[in-house]
PDB file as gemmi writes it, atoms N, CA and C in Angstrom:
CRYST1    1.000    1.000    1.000  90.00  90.00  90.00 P 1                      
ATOM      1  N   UNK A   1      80.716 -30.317   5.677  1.00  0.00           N  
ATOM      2  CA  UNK A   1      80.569 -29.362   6.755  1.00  0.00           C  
ATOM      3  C   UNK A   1      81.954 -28.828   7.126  1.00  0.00           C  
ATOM      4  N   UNK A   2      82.353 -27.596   7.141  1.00  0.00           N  
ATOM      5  CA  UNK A   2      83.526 -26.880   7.416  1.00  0.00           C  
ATOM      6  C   UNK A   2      83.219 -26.979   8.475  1.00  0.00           C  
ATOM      7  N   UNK A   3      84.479 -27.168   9.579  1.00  0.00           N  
ATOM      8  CA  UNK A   3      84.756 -27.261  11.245  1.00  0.00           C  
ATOM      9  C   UNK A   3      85.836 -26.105  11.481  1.00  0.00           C  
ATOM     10  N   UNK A   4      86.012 -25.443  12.494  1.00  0.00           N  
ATOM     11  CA  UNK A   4      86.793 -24.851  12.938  1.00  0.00           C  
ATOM     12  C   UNK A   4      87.710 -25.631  14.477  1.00  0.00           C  
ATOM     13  N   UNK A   5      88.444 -25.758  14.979  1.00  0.00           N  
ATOM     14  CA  UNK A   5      88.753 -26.448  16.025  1.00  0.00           C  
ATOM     15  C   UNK A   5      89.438 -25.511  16.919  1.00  0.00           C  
ATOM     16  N   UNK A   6      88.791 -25.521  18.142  1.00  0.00           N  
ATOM     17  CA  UNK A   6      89.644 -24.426  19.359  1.00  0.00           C  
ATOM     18  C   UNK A   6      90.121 -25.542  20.329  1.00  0.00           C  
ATOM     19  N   UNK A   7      91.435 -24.853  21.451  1.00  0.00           N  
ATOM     20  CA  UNK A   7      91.798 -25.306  22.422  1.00  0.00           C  
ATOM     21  C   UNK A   7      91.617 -24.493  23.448  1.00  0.00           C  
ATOM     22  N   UNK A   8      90.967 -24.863  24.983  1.00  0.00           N  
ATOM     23  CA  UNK A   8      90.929 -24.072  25.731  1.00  0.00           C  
ATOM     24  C   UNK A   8      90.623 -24.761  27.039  1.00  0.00           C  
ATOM     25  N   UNK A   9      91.299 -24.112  27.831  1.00  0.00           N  
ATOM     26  CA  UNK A   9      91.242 -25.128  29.320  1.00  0.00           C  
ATOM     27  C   UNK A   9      91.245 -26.351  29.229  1.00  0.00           C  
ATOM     28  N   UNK A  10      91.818 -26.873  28.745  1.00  0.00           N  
ATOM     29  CA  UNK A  10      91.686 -28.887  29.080  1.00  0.00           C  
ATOM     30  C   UNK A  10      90.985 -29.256  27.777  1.00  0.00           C  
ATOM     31  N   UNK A  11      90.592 -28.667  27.232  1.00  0.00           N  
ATOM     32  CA  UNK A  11      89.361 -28.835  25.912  1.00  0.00           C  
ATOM     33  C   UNK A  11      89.504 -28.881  24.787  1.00  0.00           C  
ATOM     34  N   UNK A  12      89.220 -29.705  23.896  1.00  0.00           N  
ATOM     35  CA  UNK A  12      89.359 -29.320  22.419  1.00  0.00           C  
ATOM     36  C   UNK A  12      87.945 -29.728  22.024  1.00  0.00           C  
ATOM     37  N   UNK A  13      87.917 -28.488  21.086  1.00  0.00           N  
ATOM     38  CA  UNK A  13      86.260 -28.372  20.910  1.00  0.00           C  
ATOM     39  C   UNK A  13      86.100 -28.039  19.300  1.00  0.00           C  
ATOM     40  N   UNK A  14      85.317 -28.617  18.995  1.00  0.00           N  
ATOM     41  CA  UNK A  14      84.945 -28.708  17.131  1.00  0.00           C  
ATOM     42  C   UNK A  14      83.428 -27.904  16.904  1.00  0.00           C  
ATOM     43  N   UNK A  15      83.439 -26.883  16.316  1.00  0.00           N  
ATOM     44  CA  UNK A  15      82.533 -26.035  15.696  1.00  0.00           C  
ATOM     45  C   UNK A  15      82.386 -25.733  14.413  1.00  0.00           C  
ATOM     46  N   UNK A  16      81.183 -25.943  14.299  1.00  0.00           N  
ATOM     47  CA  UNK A  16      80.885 -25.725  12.434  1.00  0.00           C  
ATOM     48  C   UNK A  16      81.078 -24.101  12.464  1.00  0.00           C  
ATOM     49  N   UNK A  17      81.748 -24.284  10.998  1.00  0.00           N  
ATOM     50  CA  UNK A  17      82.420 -22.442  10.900  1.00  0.00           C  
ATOM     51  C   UNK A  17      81.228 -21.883  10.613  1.00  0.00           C  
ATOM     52  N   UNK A  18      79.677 -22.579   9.844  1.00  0.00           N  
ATOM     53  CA  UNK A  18      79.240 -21.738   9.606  1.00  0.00           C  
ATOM     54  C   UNK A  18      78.403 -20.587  10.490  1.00  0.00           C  
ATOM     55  N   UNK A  19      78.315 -21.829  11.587  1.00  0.00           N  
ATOM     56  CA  UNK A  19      77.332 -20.990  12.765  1.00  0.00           C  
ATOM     57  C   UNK A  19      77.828 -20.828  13.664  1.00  0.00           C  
ATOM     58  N   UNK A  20      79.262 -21.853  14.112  1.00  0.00           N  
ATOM     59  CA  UNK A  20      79.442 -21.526  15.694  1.00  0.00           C  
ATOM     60  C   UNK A  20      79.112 -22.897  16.507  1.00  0.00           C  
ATOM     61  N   UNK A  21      77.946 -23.539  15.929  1.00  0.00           N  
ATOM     62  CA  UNK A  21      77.411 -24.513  16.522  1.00  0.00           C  
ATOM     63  C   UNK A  21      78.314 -25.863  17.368  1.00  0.00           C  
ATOM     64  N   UNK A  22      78.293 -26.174  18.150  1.00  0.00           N  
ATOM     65  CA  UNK A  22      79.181 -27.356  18.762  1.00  0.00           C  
ATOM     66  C   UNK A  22      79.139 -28.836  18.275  1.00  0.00           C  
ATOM     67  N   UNK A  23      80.366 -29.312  17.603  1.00  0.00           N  
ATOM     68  CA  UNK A  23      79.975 -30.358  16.935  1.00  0.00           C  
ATOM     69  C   UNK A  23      79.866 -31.747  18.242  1.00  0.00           C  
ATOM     70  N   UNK A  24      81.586 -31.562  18.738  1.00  0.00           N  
ATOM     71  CA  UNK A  24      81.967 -32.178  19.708  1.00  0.00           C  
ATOM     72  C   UNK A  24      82.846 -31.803  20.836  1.00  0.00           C  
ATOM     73  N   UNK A  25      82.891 -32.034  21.984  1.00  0.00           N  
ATOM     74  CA  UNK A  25      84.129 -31.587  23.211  1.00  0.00           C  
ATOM     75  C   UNK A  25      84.436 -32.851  23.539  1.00  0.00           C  
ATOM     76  N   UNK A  26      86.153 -32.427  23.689  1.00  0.00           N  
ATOM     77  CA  UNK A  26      86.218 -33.628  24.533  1.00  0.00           C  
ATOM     78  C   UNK A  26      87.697 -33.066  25.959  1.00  0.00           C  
ATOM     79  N   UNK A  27      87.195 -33.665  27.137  1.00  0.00           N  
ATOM     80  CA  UNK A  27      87.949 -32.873  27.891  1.00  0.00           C  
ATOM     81  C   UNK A  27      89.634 -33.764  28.018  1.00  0.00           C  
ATOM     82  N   UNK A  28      90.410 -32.979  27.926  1.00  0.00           N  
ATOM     83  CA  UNK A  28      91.809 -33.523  28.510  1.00  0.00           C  
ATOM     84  C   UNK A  28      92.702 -33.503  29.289  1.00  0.00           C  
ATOM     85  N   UNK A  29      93.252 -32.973  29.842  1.00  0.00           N  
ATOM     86  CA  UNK A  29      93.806 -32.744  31.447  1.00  0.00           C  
ATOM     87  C   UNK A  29      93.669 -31.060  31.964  1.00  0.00           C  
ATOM     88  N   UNK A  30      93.524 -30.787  32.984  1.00  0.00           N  
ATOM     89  CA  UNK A  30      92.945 -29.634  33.453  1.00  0.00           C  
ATOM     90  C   UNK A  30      94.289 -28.880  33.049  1.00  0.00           C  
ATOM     91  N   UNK A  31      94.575 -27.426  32.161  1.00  0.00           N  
ATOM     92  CA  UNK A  31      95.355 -26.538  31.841  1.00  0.00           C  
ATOM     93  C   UNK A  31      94.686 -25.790  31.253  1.00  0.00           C  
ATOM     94  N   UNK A  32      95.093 -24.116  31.273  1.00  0.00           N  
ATOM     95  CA  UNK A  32      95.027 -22.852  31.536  1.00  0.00           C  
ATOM     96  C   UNK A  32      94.603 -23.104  30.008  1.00  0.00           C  
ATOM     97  N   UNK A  33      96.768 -23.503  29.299  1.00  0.00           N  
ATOM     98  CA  UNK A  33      96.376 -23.361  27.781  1.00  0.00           C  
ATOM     99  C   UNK A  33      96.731 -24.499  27.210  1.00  0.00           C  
ATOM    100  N   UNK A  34      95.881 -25.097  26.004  1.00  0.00           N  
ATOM    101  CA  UNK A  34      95.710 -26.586  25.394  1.00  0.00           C  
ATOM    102  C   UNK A  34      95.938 -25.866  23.580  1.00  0.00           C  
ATOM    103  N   UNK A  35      96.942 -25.978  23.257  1.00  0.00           N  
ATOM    104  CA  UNK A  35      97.455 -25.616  22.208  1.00  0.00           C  
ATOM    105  C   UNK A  35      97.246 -27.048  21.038  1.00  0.00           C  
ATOM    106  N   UNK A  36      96.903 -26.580  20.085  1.00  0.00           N  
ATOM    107  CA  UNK A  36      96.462 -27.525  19.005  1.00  0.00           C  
ATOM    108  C   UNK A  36      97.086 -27.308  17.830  1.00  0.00           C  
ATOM    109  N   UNK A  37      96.994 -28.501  16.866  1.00  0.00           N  
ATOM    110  CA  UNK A  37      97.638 -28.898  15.447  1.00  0.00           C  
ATOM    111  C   UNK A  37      96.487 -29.788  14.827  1.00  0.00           C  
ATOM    112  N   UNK A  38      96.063 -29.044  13.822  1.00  0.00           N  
ATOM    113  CA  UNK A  38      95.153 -29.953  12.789  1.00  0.00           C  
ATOM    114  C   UNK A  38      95.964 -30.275  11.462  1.00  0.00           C  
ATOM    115  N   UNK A  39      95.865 -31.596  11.338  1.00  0.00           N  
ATOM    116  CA  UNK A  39      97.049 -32.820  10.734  1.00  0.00           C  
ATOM    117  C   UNK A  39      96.419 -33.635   9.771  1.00  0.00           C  
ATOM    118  N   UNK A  40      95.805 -33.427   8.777  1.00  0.00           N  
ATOM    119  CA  UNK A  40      94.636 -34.400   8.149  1.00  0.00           C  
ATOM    120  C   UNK A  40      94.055 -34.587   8.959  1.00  0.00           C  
ATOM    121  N   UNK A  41      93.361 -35.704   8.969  1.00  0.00           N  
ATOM    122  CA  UNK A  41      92.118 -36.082  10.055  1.00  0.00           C  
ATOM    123  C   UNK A  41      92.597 -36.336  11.662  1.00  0.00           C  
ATOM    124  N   UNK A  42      93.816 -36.138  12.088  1.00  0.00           N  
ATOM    125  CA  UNK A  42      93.977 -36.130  13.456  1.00  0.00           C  
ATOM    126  C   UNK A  42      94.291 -34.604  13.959  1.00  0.00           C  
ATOM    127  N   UNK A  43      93.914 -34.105  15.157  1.00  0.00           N  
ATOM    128  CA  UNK A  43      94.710 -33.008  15.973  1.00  0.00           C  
ATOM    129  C   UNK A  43      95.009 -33.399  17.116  1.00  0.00           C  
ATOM    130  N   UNK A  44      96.443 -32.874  17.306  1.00  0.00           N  
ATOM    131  CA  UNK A  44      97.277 -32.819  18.114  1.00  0.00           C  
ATOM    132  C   UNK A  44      97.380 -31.909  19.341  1.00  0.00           C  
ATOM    133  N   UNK A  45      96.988 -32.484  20.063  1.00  0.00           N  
ATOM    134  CA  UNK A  45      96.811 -31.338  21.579  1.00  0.00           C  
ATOM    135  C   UNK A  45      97.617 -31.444  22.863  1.00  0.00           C  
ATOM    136  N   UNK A  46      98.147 -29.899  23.401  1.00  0.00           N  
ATOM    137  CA  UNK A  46      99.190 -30.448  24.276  1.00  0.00           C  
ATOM    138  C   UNK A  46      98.312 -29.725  25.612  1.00  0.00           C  
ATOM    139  N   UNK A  47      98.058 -30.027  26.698  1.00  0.00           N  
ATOM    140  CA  UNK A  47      97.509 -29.752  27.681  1.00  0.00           C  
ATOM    141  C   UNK A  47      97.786 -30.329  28.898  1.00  0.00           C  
ATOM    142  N   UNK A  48      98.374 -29.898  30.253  1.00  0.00           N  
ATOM    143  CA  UNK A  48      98.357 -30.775  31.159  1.00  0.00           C  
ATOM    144  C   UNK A  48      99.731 -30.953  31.360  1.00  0.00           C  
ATOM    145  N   UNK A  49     100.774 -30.734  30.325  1.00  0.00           N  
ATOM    146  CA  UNK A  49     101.879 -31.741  30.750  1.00  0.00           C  
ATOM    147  C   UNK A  49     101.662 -33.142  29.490  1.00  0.00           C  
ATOM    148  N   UNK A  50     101.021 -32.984  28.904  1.00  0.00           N  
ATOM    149  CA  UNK A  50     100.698 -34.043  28.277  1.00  0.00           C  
ATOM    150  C   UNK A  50     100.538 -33.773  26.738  1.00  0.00           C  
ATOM    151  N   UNK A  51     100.671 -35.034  25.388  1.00  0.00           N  
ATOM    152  CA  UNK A  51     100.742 -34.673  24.316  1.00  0.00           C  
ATOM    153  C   UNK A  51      99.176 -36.033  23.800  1.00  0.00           C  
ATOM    154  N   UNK A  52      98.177 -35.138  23.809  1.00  0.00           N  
ATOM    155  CA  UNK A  52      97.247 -36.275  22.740  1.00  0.00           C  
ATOM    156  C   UNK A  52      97.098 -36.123  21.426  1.00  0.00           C  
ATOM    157  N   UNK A  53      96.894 -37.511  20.828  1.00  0.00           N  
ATOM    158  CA  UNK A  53      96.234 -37.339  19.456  1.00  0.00           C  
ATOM    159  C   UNK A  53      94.957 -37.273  19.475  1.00  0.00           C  
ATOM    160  N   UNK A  54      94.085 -36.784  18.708  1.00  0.00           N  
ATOM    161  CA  UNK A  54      92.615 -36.717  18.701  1.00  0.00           C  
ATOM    162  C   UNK A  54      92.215 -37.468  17.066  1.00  0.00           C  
ATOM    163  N   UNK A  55      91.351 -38.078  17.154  1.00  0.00           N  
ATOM    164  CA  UNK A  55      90.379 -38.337  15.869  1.00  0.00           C  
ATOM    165  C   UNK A  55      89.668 -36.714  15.236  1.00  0.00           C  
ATOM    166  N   UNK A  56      89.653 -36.045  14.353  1.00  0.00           N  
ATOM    167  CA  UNK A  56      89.221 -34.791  13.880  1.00  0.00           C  
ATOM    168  C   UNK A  56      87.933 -35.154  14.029  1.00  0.00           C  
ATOM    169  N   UNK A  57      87.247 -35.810  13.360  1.00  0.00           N  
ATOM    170  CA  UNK A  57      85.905 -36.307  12.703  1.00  0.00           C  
ATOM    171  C   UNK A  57      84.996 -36.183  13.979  1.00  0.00           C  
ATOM    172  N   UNK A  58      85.608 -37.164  15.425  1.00  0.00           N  
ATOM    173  CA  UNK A  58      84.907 -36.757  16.423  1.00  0.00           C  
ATOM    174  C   UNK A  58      85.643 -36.768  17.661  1.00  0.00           C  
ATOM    175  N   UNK A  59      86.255 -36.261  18.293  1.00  0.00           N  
ATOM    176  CA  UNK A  59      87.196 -35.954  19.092  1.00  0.00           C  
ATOM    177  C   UNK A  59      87.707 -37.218  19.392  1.00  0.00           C  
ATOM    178  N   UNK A  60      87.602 -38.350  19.442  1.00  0.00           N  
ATOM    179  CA  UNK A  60      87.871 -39.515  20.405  1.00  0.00           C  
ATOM    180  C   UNK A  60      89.217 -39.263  20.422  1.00  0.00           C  
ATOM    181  N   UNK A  61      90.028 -39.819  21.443  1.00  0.00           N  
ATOM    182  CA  UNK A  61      91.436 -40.048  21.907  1.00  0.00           C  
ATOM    183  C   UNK A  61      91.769 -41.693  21.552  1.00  0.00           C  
ATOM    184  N   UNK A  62      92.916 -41.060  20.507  1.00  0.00           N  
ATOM    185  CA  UNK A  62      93.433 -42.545  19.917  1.00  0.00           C  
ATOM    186  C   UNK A  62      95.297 -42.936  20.661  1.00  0.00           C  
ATOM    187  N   UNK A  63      95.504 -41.718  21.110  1.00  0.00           N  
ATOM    188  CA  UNK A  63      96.689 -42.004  22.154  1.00  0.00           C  
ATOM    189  C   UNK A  63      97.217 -40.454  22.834  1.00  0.00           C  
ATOM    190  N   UNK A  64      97.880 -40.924  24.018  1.00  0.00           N  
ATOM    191  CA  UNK A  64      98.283 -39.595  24.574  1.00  0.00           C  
ATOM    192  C   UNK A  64      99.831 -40.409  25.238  1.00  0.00           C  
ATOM    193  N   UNK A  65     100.627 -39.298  25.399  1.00  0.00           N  
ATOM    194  CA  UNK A  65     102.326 -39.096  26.375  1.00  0.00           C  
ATOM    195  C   UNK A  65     101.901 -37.948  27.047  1.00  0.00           C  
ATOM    196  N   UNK A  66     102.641 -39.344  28.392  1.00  0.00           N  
ATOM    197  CA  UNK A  66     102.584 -38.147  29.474  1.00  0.00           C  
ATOM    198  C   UNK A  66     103.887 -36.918  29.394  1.00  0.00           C  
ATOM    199  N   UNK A  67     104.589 -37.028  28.458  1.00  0.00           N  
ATOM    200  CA  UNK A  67     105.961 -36.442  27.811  1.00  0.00           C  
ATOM    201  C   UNK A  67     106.484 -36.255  29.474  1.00  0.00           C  
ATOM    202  N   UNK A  68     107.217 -37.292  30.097  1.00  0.00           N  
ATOM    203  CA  UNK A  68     107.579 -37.258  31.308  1.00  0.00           C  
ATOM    204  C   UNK A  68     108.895 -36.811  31.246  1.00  0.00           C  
ATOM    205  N   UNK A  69     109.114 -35.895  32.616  1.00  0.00           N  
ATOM    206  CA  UNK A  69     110.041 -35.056  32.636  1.00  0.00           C  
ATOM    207  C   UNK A  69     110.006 -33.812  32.460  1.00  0.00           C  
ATOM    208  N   UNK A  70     109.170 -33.678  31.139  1.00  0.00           N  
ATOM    209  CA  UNK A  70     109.168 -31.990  30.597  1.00  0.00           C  
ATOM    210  C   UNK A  70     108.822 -31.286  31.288  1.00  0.00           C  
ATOM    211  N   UNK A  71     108.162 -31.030  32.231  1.00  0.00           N  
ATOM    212  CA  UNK A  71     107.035 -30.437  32.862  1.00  0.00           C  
ATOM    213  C   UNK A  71     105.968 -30.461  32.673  1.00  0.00           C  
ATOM    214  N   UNK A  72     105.135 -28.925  32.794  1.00  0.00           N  
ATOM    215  CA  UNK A  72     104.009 -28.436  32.615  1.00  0.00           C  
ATOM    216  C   UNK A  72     104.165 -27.365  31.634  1.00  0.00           C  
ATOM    217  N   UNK A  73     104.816 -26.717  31.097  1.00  0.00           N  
ATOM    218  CA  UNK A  73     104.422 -25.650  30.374  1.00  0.00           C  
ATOM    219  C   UNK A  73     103.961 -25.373  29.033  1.00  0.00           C  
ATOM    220  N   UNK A  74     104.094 -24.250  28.420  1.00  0.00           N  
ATOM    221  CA  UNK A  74     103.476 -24.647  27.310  1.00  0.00           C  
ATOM    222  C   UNK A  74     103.969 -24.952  26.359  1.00  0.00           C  
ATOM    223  N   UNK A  75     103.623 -25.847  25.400  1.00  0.00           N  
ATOM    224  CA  UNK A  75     104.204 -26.205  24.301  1.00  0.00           C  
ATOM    225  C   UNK A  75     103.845 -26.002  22.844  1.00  0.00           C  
ATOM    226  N   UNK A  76     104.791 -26.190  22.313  1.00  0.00           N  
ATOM    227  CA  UNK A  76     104.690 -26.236  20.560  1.00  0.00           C  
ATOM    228  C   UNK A  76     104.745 -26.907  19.916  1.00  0.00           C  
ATOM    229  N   UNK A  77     103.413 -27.372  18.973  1.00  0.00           N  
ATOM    230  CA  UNK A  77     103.285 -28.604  18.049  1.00  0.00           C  
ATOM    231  C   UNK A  77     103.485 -27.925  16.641  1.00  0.00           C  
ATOM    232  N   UNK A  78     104.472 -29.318  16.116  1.00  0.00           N  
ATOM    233  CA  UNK A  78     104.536 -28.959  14.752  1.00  0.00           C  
ATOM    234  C   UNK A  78     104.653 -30.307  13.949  1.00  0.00           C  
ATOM    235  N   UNK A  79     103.961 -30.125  12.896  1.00  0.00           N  
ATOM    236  CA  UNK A  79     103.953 -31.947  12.241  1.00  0.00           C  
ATOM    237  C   UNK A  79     104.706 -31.968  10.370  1.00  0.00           C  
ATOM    238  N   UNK A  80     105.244 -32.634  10.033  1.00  0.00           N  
ATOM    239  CA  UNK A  80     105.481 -32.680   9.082  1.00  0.00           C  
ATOM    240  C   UNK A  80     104.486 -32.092   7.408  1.00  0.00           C  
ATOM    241  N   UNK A  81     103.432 -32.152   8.004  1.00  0.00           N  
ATOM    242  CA  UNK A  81     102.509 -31.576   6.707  1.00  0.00           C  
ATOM    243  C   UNK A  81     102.081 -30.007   7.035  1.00  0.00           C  
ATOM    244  N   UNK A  82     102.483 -29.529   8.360  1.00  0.00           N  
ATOM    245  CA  UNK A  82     102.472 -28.216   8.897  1.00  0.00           C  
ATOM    246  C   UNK A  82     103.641 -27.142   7.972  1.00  0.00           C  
ATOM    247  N   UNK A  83     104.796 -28.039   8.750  1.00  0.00           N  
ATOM    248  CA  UNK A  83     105.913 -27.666   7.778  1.00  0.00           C  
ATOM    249  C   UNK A  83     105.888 -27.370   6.350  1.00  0.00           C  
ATOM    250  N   UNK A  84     105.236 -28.200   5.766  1.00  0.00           N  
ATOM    251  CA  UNK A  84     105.473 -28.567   4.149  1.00  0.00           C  
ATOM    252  C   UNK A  84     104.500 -26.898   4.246  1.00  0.00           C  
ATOM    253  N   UNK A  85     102.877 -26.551   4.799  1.00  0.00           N  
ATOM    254  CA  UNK A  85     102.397 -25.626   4.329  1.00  0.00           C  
ATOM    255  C   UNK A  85     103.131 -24.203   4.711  1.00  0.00           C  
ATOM    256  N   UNK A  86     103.652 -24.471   5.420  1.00  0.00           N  
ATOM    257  CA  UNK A  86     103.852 -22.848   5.992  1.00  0.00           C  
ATOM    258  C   UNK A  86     105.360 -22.477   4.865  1.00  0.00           C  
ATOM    259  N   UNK A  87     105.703 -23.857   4.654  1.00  0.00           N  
ATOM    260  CA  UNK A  87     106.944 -23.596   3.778  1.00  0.00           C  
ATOM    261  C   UNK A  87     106.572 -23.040   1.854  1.00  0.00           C  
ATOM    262  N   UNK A  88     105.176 -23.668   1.846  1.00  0.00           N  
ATOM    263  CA  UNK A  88     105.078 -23.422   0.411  1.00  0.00           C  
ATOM    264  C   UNK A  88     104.076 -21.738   0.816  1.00  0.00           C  
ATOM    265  N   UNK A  89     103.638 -21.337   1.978  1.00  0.00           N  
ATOM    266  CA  UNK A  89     103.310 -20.195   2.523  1.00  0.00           C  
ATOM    267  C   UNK A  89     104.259 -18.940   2.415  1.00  0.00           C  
ATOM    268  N   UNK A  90     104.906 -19.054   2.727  1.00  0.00           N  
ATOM    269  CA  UNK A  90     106.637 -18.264   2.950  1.00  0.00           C  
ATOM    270  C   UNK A  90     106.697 -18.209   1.338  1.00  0.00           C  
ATOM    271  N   UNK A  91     107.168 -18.898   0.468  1.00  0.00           N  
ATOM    272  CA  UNK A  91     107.566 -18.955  -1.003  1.00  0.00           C  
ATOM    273  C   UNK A  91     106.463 -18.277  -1.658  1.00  0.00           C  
ATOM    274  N   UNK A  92     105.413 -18.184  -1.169  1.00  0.00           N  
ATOM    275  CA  UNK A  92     104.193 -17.614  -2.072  1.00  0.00           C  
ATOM    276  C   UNK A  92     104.266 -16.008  -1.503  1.00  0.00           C  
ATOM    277  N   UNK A  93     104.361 -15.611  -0.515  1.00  0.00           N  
ATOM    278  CA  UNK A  93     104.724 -14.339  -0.273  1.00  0.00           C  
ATOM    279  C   UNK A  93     106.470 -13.782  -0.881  1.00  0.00           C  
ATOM    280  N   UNK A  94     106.845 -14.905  -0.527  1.00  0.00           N  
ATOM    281  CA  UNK A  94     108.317 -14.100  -1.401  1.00  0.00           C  
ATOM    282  C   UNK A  94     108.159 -13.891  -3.038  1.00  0.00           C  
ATOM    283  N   UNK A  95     107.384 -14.608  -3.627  1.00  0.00           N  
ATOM    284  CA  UNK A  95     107.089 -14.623  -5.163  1.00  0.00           C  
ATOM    285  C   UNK A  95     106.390 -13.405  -5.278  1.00  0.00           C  
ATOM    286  N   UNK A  96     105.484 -13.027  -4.397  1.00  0.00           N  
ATOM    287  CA  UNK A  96     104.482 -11.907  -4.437  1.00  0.00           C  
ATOM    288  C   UNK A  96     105.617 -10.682  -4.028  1.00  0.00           C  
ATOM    289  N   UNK A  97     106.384 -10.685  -3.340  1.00  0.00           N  
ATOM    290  CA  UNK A  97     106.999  -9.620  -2.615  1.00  0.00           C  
ATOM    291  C   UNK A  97     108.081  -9.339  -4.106  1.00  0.00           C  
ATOM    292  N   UNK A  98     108.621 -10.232  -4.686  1.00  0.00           N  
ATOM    293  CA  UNK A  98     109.549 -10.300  -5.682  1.00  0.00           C  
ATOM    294  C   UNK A  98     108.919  -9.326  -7.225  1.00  0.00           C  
ATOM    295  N   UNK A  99     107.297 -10.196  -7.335  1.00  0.00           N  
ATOM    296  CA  UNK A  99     106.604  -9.519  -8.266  1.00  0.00           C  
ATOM    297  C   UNK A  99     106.399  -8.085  -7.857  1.00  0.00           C  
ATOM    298  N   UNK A 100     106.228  -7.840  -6.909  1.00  0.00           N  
ATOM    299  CA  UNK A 100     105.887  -6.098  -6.249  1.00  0.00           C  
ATOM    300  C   UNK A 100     107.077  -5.037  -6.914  1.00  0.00           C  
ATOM    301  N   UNK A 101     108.096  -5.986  -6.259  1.00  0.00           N  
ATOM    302  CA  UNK A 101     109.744  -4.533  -6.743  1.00  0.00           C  
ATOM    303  C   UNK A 101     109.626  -5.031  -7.503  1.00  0.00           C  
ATOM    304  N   UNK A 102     109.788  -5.793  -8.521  1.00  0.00           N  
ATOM    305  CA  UNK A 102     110.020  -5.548 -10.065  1.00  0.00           C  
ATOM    306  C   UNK A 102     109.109  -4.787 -10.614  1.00  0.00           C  
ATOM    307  N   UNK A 103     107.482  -4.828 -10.472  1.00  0.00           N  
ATOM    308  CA  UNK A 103     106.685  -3.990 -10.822  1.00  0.00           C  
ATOM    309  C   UNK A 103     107.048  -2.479 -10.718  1.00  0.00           C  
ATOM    310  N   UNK A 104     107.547  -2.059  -9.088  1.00  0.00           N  
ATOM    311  CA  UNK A 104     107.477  -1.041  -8.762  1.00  0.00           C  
ATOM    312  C   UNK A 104     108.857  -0.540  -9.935  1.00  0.00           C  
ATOM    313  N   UNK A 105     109.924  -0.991  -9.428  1.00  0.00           N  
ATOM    314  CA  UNK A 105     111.128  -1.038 -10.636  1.00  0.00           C  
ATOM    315  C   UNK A 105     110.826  -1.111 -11.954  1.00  0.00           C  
ATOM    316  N   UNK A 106     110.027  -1.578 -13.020  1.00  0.00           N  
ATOM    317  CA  UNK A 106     109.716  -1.008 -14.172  1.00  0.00           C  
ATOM    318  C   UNK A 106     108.599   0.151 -14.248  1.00  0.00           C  
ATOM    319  N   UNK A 107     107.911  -0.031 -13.036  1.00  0.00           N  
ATOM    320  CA  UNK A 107     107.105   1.537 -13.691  1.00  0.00           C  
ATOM    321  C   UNK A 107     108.268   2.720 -13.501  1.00  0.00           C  
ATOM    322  N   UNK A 108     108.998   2.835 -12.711  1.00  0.00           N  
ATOM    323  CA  UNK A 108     109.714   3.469 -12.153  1.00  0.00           C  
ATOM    324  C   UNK A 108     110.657   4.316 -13.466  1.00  0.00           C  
ATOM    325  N   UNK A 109     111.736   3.605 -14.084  1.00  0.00           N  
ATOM    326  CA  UNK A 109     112.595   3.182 -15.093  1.00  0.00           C  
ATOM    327  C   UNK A 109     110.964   3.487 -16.205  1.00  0.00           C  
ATOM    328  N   UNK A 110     110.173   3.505 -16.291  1.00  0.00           N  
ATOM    329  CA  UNK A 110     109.810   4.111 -17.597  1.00  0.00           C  
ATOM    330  C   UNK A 110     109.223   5.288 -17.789  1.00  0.00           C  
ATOM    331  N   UNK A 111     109.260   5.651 -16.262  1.00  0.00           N  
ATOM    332  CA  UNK A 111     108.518   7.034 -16.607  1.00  0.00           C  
ATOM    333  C   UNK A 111     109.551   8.115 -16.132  1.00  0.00           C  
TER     334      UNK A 111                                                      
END                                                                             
């Protein structure tokens, strides 16, 4: 079953992509915006002033920081296997962008 995962008000909520349908909610501290990271089978949610891990499969909470001090605002999650994709992301558009001008550069030069 393909899942899609949203954050919203305090919430992280799991929906099958195909319909929409609600798999699971689970609520986490009352905020506007609850920004998320899907990590293999855990996501990462920051809401509240606060940083939880979630179980993917079914929301349960396997730990949370109150990240004391920081405040409240909003934050940005980023995890080591995030990195790795967005990095082999970036290289696949530069390969494509690279193949483009050379293309454009030999039709160019032969006609």
């Amino acid at each position: 079953m393909e899942k899609i995962y949203i954050g919203m008000n305090g919430y992280v909520v799991c929906l099958k992509q195909k319909n929409g349908e609600e798999v699971w909610r689970t609520k986490l501290k009352s905020s506007q915006i609850t920004n998320i990271v899907l990590d293999e089978d855990k996501i990462y949610a920051a809401a509240g002033g606060h940083l939880f891990c979630l179980k993917a499969k079914n929301g349960d909470i396997l730990w949370k920081n109150s990240l004391s001090g920081l405040g409240y605002g909003a934050c940005i999650i980023a995890t080591t296997n995030q990195a790795a994709t967005i990095s082999a992301s970036v290289q696949a558009q530069q390969a494509s962008a690279v193949a483009s001008a050379t293309a454009s550069t030999t039709a160019a030069t032969s006609s």
